[in-house]
C-alpha positions as CSV (number, residue, x, y, z in Angstrom):
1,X,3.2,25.5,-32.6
2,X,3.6,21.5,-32.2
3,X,1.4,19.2,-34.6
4,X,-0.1,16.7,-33.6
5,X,1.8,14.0,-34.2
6,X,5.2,16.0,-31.8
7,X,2.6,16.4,-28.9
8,X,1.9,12.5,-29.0
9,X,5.7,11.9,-29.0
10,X,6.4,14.0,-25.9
11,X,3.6,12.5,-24.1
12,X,4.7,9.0,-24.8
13,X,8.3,10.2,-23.8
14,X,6.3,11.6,-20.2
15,X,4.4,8.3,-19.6
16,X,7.7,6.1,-20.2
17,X,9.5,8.4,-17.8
18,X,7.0,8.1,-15.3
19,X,6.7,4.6,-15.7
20,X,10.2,3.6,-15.1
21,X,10.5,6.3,-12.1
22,X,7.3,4.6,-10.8
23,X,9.3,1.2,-11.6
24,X,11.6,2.3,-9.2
25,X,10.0,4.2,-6.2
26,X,7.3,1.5,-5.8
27,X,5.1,3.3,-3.9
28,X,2.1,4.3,-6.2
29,X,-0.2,1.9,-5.4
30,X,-4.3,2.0,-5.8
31,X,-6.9,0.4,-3.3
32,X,-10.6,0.0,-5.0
33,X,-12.6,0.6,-2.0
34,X,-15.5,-0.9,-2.4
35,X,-18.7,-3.6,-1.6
36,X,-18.9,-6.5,-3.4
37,X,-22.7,-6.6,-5.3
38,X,-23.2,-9.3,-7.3
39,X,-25.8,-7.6,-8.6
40,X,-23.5,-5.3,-10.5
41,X,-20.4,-6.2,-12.5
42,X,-19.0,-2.5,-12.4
43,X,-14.9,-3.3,-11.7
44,X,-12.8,-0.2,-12.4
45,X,-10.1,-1.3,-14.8
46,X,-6.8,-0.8,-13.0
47,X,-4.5,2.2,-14.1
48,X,-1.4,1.4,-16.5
49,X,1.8,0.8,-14.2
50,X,0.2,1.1,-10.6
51,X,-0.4,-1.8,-8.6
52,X,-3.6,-2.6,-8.0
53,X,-3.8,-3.9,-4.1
54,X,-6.5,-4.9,-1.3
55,X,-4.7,-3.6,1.2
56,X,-1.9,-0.8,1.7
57,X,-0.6,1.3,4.6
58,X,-0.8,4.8,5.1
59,X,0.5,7.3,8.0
60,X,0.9,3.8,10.0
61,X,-2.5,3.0,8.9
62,X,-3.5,-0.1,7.4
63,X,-6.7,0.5,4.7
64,X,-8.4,-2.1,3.1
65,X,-10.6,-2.6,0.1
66,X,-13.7,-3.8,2.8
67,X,-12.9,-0.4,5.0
68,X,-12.8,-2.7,7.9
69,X,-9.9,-2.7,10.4
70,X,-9.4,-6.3,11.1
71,X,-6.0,-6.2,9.1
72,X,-5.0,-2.7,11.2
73,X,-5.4,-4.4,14.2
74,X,-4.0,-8.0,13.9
75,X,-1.0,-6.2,12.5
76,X,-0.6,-3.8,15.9
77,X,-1.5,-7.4,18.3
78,X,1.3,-8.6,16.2
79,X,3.9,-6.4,16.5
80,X,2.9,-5.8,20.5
81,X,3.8,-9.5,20.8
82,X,6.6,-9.5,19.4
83,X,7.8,-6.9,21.6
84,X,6.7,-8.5,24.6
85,X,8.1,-11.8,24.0
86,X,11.3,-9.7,23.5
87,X,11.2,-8.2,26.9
88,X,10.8,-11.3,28.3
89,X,13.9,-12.4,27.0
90,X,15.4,-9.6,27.9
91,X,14.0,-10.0,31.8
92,X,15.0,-13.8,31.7
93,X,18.7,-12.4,30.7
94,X,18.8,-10.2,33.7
95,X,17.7,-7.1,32.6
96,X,17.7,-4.5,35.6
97,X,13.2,-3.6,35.7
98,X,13.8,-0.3,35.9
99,X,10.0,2.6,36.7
């Protein structure tokens, strides 16, 4: 059976493992979804080694500390521009409009 002391070691050993592979996957991140009160100073202290974010993107979904999806949408108008000025270049280069 392990003493105390070997136990500690291996978990040490486990946590600087999973830090380093977190280190390089950068993808564990943590959104704190919540409403600001002023009344009440309750902040969750962030976890060692994640990144504590206000926003972060999910299955294409952008989420948000505030649960609102302002940041969801501007990024969708966004990226619909883009596309559309794109096919505009396109159609001013001749592009065929094809149904």
């Amino acid at each position: 059976m392990m003493g105390l002391s070997e136990c500690e070691g291996i978990s040490m050993i486990l946590s600087a493992v999973l830090i380093q592979y977190n280190k390089m996957m950068l993808k564990t991140k943590e959104v704190v979804f919540r409403r600001p009160n002023p009344r009440l100073s309750l902040h969750p202290s962030p976890l060692p080694h994640i990144e504590q974010v206000k926003v972060a993107k999910l299955l294409g979904v952008v989420l948000s500390e505030r649960l609102h999806f302002d940041d969801h949408v501007f990024g969708v108008l966004k990226v619909c521009s883009q596309r559309m000025y794109l096919l505009k270049l396109l159609r001013a280069q001749g592009l065929p409009v094809s149904q």
